[in-house]
PyMOL commands that place a pseudoatom at each C-alpha (Angstrom):
pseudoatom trace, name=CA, resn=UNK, resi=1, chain=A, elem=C, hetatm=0, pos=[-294.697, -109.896, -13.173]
pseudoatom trace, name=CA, resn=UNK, resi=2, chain=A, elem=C, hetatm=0, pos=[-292.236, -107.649, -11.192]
pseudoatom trace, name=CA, resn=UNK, resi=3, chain=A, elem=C, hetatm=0, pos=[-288.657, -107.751, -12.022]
pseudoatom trace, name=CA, resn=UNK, resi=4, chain=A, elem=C, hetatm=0, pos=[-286.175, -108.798, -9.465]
pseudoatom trace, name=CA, resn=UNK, resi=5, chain=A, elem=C, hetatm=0, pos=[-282.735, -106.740, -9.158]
pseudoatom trace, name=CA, resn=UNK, resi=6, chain=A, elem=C, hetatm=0, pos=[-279.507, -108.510, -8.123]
pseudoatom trace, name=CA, resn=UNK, resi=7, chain=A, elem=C, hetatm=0, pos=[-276.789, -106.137, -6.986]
pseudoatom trace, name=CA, resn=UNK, resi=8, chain=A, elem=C, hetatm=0, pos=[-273.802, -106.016, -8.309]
pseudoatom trace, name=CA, resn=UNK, resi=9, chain=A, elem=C, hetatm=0, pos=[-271.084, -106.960, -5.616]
pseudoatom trace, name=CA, resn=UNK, resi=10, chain=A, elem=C, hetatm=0, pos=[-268.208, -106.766, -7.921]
pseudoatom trace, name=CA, resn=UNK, resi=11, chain=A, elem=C, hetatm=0, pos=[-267.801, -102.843, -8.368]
pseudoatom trace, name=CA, resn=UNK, resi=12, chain=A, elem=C, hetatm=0, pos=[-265.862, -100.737, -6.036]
pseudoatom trace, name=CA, resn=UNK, resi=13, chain=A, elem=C, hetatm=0, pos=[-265.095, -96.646, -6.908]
pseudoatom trace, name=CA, resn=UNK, resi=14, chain=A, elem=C, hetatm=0, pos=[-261.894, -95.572, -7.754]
pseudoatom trace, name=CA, resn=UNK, resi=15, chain=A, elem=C, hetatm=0, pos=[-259.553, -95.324, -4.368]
pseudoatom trace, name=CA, resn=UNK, resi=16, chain=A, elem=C, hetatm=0, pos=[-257.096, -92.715, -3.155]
pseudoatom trace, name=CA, resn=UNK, resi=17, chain=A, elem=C, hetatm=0, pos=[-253.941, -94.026, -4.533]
pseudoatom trace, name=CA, resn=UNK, resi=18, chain=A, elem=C, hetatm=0, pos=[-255.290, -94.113, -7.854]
pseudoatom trace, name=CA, resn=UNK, resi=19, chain=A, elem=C, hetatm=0, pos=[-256.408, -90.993, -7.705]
pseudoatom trace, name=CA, resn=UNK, resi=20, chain=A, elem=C, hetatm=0, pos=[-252.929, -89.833, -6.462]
pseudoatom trace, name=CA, resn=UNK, resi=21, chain=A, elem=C, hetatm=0, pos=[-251.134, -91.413, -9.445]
pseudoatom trace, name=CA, resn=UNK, resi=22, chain=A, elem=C, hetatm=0, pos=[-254.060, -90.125, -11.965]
pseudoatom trace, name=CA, resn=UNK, resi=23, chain=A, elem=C, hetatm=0, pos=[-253.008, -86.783, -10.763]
pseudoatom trace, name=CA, resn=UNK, resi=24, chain=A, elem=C, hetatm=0, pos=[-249.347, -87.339, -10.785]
pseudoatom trace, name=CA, resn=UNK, resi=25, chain=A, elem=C, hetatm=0, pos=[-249.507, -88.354, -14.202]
pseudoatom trace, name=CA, resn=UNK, resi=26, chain=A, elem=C, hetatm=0, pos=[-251.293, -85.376, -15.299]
pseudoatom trace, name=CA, resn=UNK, resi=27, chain=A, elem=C, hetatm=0, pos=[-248.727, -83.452, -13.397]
pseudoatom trace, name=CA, resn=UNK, resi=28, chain=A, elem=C, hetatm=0, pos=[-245.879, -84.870, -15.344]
pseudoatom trace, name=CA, resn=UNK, resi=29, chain=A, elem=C, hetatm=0, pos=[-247.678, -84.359, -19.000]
pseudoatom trace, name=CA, resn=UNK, resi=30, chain=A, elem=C, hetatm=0, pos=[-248.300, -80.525, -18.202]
pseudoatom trace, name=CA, resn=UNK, resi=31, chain=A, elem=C, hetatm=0, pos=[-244.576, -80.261, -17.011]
pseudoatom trace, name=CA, resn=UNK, resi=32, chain=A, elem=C, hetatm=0, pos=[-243.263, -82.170, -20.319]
pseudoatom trace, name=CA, resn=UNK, resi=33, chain=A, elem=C, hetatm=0, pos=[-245.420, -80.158, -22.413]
pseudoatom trace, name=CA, resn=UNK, resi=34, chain=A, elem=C, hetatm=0, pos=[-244.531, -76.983, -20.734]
pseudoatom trace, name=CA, resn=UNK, resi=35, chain=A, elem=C, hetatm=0, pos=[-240.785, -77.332, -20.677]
pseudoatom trace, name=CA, resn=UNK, resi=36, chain=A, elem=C, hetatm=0, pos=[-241.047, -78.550, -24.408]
pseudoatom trace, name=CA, resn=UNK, resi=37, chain=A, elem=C, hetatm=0, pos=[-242.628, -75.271, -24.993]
pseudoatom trace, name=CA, resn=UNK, resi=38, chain=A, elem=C, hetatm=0, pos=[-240.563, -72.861, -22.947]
pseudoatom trace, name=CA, resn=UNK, resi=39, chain=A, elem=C, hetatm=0, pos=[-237.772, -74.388, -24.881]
pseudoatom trace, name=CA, resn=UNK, resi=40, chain=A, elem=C, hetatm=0, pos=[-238.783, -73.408, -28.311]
pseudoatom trace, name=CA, resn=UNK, resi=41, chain=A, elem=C, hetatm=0, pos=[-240.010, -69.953, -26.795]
pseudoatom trace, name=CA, resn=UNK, resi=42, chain=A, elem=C, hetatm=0, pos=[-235.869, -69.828, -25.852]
pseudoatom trace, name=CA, resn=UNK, resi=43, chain=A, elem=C, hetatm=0, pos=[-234.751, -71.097, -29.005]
pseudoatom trace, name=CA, resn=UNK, resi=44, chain=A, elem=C, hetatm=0, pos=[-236.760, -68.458, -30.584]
pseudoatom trace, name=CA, resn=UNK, resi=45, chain=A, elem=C, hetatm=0, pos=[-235.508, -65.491, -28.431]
pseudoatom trace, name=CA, resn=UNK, resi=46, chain=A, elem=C, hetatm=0, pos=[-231.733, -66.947, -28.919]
pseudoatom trace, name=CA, resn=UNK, resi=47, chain=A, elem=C, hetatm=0, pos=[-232.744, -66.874, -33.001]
pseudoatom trace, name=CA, resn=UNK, resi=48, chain=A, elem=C, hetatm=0, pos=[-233.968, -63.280, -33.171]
pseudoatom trace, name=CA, resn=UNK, resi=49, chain=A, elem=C, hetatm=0, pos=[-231.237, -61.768, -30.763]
pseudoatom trace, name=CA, resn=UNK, resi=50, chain=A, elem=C, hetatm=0, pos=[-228.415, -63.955, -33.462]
pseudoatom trace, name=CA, resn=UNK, resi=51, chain=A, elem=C, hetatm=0, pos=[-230.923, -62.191, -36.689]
pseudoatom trace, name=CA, resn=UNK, resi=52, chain=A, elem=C, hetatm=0, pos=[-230.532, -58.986, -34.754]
pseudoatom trace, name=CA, resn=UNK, resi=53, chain=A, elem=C, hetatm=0, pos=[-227.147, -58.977, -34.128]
pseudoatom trace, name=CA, resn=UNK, resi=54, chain=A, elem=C, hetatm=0, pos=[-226.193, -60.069, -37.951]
pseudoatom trace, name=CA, resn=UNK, resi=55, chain=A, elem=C, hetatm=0, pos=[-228.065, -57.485, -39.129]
pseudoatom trace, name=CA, resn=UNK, resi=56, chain=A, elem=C, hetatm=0, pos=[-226.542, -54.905, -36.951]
pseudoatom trace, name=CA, resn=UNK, resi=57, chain=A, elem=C, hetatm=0, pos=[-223.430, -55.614, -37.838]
pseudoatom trace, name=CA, resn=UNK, resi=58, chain=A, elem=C, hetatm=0, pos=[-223.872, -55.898, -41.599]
pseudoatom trace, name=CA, resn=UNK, resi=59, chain=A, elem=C, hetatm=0, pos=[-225.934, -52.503, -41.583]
pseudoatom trace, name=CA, resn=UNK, resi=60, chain=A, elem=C, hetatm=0, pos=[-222.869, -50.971, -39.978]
pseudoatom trace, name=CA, resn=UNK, resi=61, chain=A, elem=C, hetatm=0, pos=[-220.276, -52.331, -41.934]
pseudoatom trace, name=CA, resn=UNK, resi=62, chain=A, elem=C, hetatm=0, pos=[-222.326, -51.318, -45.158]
pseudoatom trace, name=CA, resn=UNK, resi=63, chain=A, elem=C, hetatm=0, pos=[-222.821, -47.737, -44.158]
pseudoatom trace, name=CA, resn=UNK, resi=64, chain=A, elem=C, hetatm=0, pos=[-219.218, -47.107, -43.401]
pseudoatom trace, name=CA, resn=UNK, resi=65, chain=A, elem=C, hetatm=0, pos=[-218.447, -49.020, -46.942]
pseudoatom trace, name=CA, resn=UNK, resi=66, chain=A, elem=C, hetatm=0, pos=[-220.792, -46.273, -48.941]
pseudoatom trace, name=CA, resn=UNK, resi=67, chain=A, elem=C, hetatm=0, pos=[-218.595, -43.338, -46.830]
pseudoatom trace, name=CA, resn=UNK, resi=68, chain=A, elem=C, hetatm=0, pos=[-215.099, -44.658, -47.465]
pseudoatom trace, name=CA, resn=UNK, resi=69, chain=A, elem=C, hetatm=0, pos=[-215.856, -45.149, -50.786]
pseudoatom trace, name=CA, resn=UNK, resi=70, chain=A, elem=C, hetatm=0, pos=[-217.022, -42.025, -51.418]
pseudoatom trace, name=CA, resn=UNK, resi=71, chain=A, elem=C, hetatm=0, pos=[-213.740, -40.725, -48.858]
pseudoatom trace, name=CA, resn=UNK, resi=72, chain=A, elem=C, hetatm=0, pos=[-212.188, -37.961, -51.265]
pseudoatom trace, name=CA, resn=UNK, resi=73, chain=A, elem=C, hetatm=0, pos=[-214.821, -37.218, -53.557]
pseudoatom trace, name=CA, resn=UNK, resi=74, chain=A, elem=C, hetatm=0, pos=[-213.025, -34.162, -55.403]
pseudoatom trace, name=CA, resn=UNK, resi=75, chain=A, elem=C, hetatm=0, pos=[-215.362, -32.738, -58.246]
pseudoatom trace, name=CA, resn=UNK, resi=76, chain=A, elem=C, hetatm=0, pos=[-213.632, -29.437, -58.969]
pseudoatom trace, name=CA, resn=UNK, resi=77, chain=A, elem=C, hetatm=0, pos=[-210.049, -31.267, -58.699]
pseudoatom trace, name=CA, resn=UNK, resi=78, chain=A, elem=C, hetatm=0, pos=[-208.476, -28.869, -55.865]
pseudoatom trace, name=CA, resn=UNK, resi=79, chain=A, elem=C, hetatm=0, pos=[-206.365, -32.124, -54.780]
pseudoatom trace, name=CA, resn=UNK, resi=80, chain=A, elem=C, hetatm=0, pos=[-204.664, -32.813, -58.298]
pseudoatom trace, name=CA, resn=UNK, resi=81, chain=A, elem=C, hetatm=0, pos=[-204.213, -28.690, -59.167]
pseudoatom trace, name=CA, resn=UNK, resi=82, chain=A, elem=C, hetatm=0, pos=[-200.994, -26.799, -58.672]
pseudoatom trace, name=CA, resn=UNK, resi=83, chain=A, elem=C, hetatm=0, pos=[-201.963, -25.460, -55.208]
pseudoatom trace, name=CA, resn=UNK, resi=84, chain=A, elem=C, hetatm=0, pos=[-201.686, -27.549, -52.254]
pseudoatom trace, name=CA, resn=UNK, resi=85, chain=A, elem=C, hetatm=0, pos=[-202.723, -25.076, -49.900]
pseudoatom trace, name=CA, resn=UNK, resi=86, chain=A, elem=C, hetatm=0, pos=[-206.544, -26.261, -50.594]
pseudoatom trace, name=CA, resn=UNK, resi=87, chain=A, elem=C, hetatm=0, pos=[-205.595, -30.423, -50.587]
pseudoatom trace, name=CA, resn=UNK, resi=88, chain=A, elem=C, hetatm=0, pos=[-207.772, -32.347, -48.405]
pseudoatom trace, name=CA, resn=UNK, resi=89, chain=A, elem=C, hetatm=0, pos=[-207.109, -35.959, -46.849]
pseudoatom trace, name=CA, resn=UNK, resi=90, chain=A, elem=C, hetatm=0, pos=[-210.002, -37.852, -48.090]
pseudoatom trace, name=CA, resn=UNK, resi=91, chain=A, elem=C, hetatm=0, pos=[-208.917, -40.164, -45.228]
pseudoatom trace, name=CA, resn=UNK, resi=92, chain=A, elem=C, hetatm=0, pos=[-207.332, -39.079, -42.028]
pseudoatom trace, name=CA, resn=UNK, resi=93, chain=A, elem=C, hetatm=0, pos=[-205.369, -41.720, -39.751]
pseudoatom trace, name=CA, resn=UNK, resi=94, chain=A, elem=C, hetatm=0, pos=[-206.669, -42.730, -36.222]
pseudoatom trace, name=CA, resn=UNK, resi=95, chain=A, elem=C, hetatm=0, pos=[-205.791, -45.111, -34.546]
pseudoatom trace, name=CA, resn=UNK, resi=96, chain=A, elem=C, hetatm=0, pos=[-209.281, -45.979, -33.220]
pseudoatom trace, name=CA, resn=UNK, resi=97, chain=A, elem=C, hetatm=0, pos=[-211.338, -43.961, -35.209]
pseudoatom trace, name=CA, resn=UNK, resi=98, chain=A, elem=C, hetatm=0, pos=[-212.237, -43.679, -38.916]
pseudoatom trace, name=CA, resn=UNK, resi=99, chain=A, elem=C, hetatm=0, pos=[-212.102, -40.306, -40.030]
pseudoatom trace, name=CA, resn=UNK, resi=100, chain=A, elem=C, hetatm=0, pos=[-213.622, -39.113, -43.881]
pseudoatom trace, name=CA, resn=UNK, resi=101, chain=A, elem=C, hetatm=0, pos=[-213.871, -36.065, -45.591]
pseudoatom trace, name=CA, resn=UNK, resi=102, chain=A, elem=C, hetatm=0, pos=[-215.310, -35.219, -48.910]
pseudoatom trace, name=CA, resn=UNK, resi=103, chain=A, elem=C, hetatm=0, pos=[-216.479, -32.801, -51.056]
pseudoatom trace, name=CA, resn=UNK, resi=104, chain=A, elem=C, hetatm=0, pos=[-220.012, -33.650, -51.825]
pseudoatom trace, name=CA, resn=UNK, resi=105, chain=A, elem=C, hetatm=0, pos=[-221.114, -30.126, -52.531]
pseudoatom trace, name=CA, resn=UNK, resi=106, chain=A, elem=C, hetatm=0, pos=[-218.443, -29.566, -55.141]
pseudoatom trace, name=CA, resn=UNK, resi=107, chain=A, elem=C, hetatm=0, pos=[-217.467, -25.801, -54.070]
pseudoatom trace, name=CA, resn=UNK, resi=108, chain=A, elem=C, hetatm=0, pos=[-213.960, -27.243, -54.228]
pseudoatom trace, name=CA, resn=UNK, resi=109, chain=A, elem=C, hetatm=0, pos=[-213.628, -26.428, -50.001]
pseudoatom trace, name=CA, resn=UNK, resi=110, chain=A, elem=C, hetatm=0, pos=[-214.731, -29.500, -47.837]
pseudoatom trace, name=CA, resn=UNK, resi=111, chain=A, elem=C, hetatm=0, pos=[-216.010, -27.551, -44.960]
pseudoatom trace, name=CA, resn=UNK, resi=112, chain=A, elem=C, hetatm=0, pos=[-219.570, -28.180, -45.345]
pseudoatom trace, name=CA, resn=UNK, resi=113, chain=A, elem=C, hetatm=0, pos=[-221.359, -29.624, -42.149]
pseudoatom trace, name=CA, resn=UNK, resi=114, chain=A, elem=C, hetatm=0, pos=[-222.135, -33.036, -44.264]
pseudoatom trace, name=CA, resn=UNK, resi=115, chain=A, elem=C, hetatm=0, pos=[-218.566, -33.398, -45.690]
pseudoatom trace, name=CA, resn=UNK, resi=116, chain=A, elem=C, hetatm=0, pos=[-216.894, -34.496, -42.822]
pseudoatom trace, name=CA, resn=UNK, resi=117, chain=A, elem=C, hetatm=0, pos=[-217.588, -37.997, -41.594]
pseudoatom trace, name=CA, resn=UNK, resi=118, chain=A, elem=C, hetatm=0, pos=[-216.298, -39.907, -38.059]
pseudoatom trace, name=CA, resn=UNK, resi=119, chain=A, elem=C, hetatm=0, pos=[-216.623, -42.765, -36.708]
pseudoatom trace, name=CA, resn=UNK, resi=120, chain=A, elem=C, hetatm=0, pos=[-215.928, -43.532, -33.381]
pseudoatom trace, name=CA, resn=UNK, resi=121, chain=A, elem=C, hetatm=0, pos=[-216.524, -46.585, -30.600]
pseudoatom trace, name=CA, resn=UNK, resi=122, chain=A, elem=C, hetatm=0, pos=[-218.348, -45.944, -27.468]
pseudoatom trace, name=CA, resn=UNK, resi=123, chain=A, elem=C, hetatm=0, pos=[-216.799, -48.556, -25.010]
pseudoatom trace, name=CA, resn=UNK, resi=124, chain=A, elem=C, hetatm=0, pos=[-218.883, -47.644, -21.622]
pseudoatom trace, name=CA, resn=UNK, resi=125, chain=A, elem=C, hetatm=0, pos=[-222.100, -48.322, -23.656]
pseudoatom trace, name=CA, resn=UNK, resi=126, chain=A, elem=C, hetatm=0, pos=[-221.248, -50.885, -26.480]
pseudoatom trace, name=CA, resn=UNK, resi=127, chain=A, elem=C, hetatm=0, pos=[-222.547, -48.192, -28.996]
pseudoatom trace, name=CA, resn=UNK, resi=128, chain=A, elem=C, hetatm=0, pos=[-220.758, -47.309, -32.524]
pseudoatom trace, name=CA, resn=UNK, resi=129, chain=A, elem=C, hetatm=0, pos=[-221.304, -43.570, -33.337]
pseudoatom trace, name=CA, resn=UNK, resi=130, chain=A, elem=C, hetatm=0, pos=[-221.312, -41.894, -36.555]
pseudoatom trace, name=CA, resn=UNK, resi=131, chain=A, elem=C, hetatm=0, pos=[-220.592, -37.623, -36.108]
pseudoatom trace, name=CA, resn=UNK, resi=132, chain=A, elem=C, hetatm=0, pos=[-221.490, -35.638, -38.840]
pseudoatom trace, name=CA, resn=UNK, resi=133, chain=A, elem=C, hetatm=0, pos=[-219.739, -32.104, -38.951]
pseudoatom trace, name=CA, resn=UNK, resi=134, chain=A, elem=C, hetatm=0, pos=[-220.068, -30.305, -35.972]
pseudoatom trace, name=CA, resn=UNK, resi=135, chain=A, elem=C, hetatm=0, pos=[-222.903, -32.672, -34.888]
pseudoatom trace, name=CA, resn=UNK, resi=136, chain=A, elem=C, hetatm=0, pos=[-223.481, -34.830, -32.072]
pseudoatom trace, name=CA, resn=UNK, resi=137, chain=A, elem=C, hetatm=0, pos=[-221.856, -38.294, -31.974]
pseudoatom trace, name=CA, resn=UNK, resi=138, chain=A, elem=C, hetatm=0, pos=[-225.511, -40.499, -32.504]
pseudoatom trace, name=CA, resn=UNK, resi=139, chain=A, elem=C, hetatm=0, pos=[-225.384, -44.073, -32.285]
pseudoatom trace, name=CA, resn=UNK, resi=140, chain=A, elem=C, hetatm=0, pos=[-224.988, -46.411, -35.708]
pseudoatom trace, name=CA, resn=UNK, resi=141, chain=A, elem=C, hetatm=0, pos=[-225.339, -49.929, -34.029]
pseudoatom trace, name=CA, resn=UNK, resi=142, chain=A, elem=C, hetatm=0, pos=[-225.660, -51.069, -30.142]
pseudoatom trace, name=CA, resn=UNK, resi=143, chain=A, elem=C, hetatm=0, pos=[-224.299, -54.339, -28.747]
pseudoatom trace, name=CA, resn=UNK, resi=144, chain=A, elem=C, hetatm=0, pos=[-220.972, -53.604, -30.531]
pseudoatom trace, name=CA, resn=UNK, resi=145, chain=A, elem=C, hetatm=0, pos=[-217.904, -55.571, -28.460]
pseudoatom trace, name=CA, resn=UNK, resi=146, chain=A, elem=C, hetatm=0, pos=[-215.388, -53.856, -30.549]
pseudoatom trace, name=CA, resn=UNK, resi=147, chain=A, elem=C, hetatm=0, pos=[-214.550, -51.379, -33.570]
pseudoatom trace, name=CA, resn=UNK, resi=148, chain=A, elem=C, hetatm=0, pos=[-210.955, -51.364, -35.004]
pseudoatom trace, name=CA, resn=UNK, resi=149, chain=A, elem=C, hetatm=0, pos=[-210.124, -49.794, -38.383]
pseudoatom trace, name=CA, resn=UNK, resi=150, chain=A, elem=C, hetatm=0, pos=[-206.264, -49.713, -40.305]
pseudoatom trace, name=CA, resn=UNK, resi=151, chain=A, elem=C, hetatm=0, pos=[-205.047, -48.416, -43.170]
pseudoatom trace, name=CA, resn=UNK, resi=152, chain=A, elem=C, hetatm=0, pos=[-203.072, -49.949, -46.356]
pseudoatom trace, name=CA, resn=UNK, resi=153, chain=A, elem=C, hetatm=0, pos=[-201.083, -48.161, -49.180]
pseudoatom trace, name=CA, resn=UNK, resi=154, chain=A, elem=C, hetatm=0, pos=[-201.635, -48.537, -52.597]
pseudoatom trace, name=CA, resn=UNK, resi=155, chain=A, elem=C, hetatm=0, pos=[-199.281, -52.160, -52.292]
pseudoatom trace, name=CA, resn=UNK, resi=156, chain=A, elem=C, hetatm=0, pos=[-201.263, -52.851, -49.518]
pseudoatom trace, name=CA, resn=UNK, resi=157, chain=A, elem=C, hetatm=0, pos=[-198.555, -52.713, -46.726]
pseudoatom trace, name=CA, resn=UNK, resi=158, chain=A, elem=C, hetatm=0, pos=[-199.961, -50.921, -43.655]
pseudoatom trace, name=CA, resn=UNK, resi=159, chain=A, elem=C, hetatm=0, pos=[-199.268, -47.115, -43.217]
pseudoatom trace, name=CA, resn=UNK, resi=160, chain=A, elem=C, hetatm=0, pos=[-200.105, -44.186, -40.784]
pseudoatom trace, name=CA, resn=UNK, resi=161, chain=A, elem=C, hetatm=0, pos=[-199.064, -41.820, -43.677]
pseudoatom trace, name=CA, resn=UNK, resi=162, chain=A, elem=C, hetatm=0, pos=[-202.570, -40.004, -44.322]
pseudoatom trace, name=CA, resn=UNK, resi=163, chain=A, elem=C, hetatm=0, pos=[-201.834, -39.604, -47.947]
pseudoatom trace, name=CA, resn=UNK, resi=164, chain=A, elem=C, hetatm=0, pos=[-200.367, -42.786, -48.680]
pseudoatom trace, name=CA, resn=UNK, resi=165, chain=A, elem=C, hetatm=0, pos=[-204.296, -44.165, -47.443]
pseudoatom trace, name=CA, resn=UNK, resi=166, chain=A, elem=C, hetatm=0, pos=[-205.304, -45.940, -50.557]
pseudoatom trace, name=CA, resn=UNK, resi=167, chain=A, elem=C, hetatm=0, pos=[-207.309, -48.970, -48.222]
pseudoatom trace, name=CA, resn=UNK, resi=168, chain=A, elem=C, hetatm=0, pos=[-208.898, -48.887, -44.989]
pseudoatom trace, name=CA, resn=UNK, resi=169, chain=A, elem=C, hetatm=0, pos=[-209.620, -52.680, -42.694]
pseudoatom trace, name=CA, resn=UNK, resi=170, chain=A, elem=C, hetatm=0, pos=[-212.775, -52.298, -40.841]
pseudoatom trace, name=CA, resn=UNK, resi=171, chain=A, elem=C, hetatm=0, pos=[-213.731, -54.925, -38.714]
pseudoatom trace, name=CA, resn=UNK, resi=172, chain=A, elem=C, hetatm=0, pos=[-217.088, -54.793, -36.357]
pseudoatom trace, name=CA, resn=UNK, resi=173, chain=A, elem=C, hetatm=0, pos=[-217.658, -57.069, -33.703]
pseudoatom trace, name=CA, resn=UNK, resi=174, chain=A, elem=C, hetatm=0, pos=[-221.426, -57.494, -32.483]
pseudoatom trace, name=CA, resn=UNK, resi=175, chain=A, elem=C, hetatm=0, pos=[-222.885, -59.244, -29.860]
pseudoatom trace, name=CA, resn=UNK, resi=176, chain=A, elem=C, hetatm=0, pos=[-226.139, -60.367, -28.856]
pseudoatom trace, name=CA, resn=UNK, resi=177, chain=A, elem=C, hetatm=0, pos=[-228.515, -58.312, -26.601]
pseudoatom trace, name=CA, resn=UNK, resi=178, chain=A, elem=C, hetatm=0, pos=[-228.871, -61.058, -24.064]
pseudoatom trace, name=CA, resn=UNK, resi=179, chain=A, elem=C, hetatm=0, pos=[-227.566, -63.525, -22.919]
pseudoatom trace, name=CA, resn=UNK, resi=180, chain=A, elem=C, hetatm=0, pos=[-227.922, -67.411, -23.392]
pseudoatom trace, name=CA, resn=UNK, resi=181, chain=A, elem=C, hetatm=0, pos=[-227.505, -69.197, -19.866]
pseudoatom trace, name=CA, resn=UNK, resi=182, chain=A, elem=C, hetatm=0, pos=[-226.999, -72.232, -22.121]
pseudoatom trace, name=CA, resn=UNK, resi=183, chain=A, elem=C, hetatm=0, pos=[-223.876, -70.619, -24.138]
pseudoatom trace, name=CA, resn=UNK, resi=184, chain=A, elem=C, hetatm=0, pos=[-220.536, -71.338, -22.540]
pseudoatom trace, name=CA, resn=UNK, resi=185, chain=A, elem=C, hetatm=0, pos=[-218.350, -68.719, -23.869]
pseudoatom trace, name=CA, resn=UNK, resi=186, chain=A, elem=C, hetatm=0, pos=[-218.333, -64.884, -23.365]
pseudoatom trace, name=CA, resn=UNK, resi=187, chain=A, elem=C, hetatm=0, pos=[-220.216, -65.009, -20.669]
pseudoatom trace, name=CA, resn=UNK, resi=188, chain=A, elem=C, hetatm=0, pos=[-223.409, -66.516, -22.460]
pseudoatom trace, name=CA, resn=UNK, resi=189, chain=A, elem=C, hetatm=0, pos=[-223.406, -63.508, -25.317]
pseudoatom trace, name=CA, resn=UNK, resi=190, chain=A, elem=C, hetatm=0, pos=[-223.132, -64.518, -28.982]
pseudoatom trace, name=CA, resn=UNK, resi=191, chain=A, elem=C, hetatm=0, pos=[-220.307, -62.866, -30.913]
pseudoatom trace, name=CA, resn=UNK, resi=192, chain=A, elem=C, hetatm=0, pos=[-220.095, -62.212, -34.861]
pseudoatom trace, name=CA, resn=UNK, resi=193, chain=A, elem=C, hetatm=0, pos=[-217.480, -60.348, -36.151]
pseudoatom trace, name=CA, resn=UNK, resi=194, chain=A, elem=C, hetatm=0, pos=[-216.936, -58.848, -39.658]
pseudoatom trace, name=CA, resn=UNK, resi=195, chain=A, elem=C, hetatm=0, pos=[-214.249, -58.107, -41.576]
pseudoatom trace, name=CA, resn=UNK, resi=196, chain=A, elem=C, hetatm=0, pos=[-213.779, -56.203, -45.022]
pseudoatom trace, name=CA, resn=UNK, resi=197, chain=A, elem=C, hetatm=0, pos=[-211.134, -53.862, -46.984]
pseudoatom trace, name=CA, resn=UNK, resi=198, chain=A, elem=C, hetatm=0, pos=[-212.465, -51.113, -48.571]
pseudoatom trace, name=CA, resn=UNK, resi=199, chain=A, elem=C, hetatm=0, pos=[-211.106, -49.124, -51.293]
pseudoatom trace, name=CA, resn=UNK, resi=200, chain=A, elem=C, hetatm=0, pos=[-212.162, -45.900, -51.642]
pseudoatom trace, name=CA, resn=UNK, resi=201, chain=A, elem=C, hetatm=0, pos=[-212.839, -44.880, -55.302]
pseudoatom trace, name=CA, resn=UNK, resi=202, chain=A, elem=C, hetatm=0, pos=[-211.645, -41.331, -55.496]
pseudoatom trace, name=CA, resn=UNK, resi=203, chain=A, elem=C, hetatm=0, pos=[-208.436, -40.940, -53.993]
pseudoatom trace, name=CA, resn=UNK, resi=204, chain=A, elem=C, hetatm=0, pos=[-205.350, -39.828, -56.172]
for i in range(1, 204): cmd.bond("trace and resi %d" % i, "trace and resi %d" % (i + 1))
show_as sticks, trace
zoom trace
């Protein structure tokens, strides 16, 4: 016995304006999700330029804390013998640089192209440089905002006197390599700055 077929009269397809909002919504959940993600993708640039810049500056700093300390080295004792025509300073003043000698050869003379030790701040390309003897100044730490070094006598009261050095204030200011459009100050660059006194161990 054939089969008879009603037709269904109450389904329609989906129309345009449901389509339109379908679509919309999809719209708005790949822009959510996208601008969730391109904000952790920020963060994390922002995170490693901070990481950077921390351990630019502390890599710096350290260096320069190994060389004063070592600012004077004297094995043969030419500084603390009856002739002063062969002292040395183991620390020179500068007003902007940091200046160190020392003997590491022990020939009793400080003239040897590793002995003398500068350290100078490159302003027109945010570089610290580190010159070795009659070498070329080559760069220590980019993204440096500012270098300042001073000196303290043995009460700790400042002095310019090179052989009343007994201290020397360094303080290193770094900066992030780019900068964060959502950071207010300094023109959207992140700043650390460190600060130590350092004596130097073999000064008289």
């Amino acid at each position: 016995m054939p089969r008879s077929f009603t037709p269904v009269t109450n389904q329609r397809g989906v129309t345009l304006t449901e389509l339109l909002i379908a679509l919309a919504l999809g719209l708005f959940t790949i822009g959510a999700v996208y601008a969730v993600h391109l904000n952790q993708v920020k963060k994390q640039i922002v995170q490693e330029d901070v990481l950077a810049m921390q351990q630019t500056a502390r890599a710096a700093l350290d260096m320069m804390a190994r060389e004063i300390r070592m600012a004077g080295y004297d094995p043969m004792g030419v500084n603390r013998d009856a002739v002063s025509s062969n002292d040395f300073y183991g620390l020179s003043y500068h007003p902007t640089e940091l200046h160190v000698r020392t003997d590491l050869n022990g020939n009793g003379v400080p003239t040897d192209s590793k002995e003398s030790i500068v350290y100078l701040f490159d302003d027109s390309t945010s570089t610290l440089r580190r010159k070795v003897g009659m070498g070329g100044r080559q760069p220590v730490a980019e993204h440096i905002k500012a270098f300042t070094v001073s000196y303290r006598d043995a009460l700790g009261h400042p002095t310019t006197h090179a052989p009343s050095i007994r201290a020397v204030d360094v303080q290193v200011t770094a900066r992030t390599a780019h900068p964060d459009s959502q950071y207010p100050e300094n023109e959207g660059y992140r700043t650390l700055t460190l600060r130590s006194r350092i004596v130097p161990r073999n000064l008289p």
